[in-house]
LOMARDO-209814 format. One line per field, with one value per residue (C-alpha): residue number from 1; x negated, y negated, z negated. Coordinates in nm, 4 decimals. Example, Ala and Ser with C-alpha at 12.3 -4.5 7.8 and 13.67 -1.06 7.14 Angstrom:
BEGIN
nr [1:2] $
xx [-1.2300:-1.3670] $
yy [0.4500:0.1060] $
zz [-0.7800:-0.7140] $
This chain:
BEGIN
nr [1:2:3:4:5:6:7:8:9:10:11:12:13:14:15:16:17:18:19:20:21:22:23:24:25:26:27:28:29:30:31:32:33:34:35:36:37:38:39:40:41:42:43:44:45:46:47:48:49:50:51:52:53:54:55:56:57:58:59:60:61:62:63:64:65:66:67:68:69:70:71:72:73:74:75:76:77:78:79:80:81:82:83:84:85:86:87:88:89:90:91:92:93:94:95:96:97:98:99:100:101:102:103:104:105:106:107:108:109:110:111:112:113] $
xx [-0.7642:-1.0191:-1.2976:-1.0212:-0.9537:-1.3465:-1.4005:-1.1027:-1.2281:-1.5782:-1.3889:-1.2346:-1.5713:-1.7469:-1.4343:-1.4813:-1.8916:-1.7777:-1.5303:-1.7912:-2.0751:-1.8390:-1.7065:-2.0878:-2.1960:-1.9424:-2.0615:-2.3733:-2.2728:-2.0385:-2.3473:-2.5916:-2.3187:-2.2633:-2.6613:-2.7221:-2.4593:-2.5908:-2.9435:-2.8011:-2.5688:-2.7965:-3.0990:-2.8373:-2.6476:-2.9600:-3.0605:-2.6773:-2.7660:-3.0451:-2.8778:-2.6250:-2.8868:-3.0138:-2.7345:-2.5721:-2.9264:-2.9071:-2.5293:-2.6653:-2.9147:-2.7157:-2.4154:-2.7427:-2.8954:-2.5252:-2.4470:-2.7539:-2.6565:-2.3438:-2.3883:-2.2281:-2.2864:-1.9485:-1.9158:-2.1650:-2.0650:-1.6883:-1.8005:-1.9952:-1.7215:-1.4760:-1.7002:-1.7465:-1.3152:-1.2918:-1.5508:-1.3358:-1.0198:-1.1581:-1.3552:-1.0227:-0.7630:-0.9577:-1.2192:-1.0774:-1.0336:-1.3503:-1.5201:-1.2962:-1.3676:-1.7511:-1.7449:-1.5191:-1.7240:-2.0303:-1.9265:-1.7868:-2.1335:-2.3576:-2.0904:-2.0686:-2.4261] $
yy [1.5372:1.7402:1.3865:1.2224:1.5346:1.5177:1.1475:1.1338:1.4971:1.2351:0.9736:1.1899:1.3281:0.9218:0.8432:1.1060:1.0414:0.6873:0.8126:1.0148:0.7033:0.5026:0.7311:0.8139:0.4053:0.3907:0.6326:0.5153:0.1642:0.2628:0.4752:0.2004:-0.0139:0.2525:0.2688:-0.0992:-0.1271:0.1507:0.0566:-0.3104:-0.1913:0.0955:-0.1785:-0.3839:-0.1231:-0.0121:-0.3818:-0.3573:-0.0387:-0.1525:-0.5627:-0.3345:-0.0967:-0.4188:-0.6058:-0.2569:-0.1643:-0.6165:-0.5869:-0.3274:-0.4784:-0.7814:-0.6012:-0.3954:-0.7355:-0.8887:-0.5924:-0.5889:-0.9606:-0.9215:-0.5945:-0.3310:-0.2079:-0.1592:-0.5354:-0.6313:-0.3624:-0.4552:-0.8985:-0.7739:-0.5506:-0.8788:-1.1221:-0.8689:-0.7994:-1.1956:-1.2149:-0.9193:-1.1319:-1.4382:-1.2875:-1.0464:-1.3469:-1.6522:-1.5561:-1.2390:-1.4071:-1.5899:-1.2527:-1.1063:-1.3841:-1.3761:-0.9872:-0.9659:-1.2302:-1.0353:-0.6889:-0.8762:-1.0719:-0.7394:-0.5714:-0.8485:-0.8344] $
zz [11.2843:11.1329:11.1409:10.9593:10.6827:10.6469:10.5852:10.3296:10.1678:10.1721:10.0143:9.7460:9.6624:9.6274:9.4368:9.1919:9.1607:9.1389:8.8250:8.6768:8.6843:8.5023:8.2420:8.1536:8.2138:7.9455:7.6939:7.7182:7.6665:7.3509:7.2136:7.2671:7.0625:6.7943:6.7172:6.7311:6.4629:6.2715:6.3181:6.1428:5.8825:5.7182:5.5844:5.5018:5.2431:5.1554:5.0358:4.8385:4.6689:4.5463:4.4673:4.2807:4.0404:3.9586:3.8389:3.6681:3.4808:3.3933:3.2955:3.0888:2.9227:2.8291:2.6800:2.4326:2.3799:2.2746:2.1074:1.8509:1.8075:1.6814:1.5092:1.7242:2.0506:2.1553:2.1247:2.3787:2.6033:2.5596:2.6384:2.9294:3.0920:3.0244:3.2048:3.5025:3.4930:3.5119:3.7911:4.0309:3.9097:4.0941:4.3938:4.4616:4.4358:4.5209:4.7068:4.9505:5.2442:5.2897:5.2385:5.5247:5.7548:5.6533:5.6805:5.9982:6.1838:6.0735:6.2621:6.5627:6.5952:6.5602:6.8451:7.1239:7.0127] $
């Protein structure tokens, strides 16, 4: 009785190291997942950021340039905001779901990675 109270205490005990392996085989999977997408989405937004100064500091310049031609600056300023209003009207309405899927597939790709 007490070789068969010893080899199930022993059991218990590999279970339990056996539980323990897993649970940290699985952190360290899900951190090594977490930093790859990190490591992947940071130079990306960083690329965005700067895609973005650009075309704000351009938008910018256009709506002074238009501005001075017709006279007021509040003109160019008020053309430019239109055009970029129209452009968000399309991409939101027409364009939102290809962005999802192109987005979406984007994250899954960099997970199963």
């Amino acid at each position: 009785m007490d070789e068969n109270f010893k080899a199930i205490e022993s059991l218990l005990e590999k279970a339990a190291d056996y539980g323990k392996t897993g649970l940290e085989l699985a952190r360290l999977r899900s951190a090594g997942k977490i930093t790859d997408v990190v490591s992947t989405v940071i130079p990306h937004a960083m690329v965005l950021m700067l895609l973005v100064s650009t075309l704000l500091f351009l938008n910018l310049g256009l709506a002074f340039w238009l501005g001075t031609i017709l006279g007021k600056t509040f003109y160019g300023l008020l053309i430019v905001a239109g055009f970029n209003a129209f452009c968000a009207f399309i991409l939101h309405f027409f364009m939102h779901k290809w962005f999802k899927k192109i987005f979406g597939n984007y994250f899954v790709k960099i997970l199963l990675k």
